[in-house]
C-alpha positions as CSV (number, residue, x, y, z in Angstrom):
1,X,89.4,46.2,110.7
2,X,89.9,42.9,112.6
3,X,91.3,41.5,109.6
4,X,93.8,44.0,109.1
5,X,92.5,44.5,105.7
6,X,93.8,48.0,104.4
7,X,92.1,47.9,101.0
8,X,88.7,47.2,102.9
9,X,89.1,49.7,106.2
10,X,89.8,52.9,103.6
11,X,87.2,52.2,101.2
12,X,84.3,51.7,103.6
13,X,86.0,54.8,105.5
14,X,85.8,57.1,102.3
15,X,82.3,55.3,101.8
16,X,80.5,56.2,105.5
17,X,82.3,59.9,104.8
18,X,80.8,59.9,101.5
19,X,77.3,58.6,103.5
20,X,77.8,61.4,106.4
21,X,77.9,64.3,103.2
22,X,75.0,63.2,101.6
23,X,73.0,63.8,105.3
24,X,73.9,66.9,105.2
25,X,72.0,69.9,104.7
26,X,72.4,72.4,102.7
27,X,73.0,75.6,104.1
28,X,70.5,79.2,103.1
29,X,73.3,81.5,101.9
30,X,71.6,84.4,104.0
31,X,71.8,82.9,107.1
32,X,75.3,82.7,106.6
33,X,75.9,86.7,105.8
34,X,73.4,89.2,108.1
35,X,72.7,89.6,111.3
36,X,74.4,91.2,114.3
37,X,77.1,89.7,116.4
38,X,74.9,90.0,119.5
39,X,72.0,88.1,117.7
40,X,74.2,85.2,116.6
41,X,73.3,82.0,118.2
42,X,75.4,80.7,121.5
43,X,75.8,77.4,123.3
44,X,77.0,74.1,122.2
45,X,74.7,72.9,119.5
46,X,73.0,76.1,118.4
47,X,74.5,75.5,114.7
48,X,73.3,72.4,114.8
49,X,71.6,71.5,111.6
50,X,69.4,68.3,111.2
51,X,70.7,65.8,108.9
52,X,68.5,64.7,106.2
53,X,67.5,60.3,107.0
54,X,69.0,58.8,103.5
55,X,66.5,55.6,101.9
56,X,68.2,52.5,101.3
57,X,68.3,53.4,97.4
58,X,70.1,56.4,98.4
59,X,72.7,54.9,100.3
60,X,73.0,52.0,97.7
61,X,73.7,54.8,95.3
62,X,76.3,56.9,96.9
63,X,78.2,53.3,97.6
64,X,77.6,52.7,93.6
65,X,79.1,55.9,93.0
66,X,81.6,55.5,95.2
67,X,83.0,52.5,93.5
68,X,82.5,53.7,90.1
69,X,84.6,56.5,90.8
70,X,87.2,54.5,91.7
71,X,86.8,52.5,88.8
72,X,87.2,55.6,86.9
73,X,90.4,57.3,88.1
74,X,92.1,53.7,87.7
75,X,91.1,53.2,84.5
76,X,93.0,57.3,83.7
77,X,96.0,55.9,85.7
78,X,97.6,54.2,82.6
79,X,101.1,55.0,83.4
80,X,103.5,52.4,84.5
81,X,103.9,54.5,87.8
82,X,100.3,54.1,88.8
83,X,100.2,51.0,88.3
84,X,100.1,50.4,92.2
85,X,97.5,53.1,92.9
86,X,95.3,52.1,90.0
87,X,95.4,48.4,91.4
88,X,94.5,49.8,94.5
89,X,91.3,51.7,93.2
90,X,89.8,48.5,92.1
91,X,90.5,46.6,95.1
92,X,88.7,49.1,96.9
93,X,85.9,49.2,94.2
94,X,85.7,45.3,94.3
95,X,85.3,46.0,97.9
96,X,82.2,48.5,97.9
97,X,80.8,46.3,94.6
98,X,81.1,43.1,96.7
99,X,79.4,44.8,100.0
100,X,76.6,45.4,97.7
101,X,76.1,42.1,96.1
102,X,76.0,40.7,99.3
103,X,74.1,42.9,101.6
104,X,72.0,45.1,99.2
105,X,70.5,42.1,97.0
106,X,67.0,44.0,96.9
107,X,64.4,45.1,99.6
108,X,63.8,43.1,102.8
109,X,67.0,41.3,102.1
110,X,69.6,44.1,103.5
111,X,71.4,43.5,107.7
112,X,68.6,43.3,110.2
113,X,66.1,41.8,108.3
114,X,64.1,38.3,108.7
């Protein structure tokens, strides 16, 4: 963000978004329908839901997917007109594919190791 880099800023936004879904948890589909208004819970953070603690191979896979989708969608844009967006996706994909190169080499070698 520092570095003013647009290419970099949305495609590590979309990728922590993408990071924040996968935490989630998926909701019973009863819980959602019965129960009586006077029954439903109250107070800030009642609907709270814990969020599921991704591995390290999780999160280096929803990155990898991330960037492959990219990949993807520019390699459909084949029209002269997308020519700018296409370019685009595979900046950002370079982006994600170069963040894991160099932080994700293997295990023990990600930040915040020794």
């Amino acid at each position: 963000m520092r570095a003013r880099d647009k290419t970099a800023v949305s495609a590590l936004r979309a990728t922590l978004a993408a990071l924040d879904n996968a935490e989630a948890v998926p909701v019973d589909e009863a819980a959602l329908r019965g129960g009586a208004f006077e029954q439903s819970p109250v107070g800030a953070g009642a609907t709270e839901a814990p969020r599921r603690e991704l591995s390290e191979r999780c999160m280096i896979d929803v990155v990898r997917a991330e960037a492959t989708e990219r990949l993807e969608v520019a390699a459909q844009l084949t029209a002269p007109a997308h020519a700018d967006r296409a370019a685009q996706l595979r900046a950002e994909a370079a982006v994600l594919l170069h963040f894991l190169d160099s932080a994700w080499t293997g295990p023990g070698t990600g930040p915040g190791t020794t």
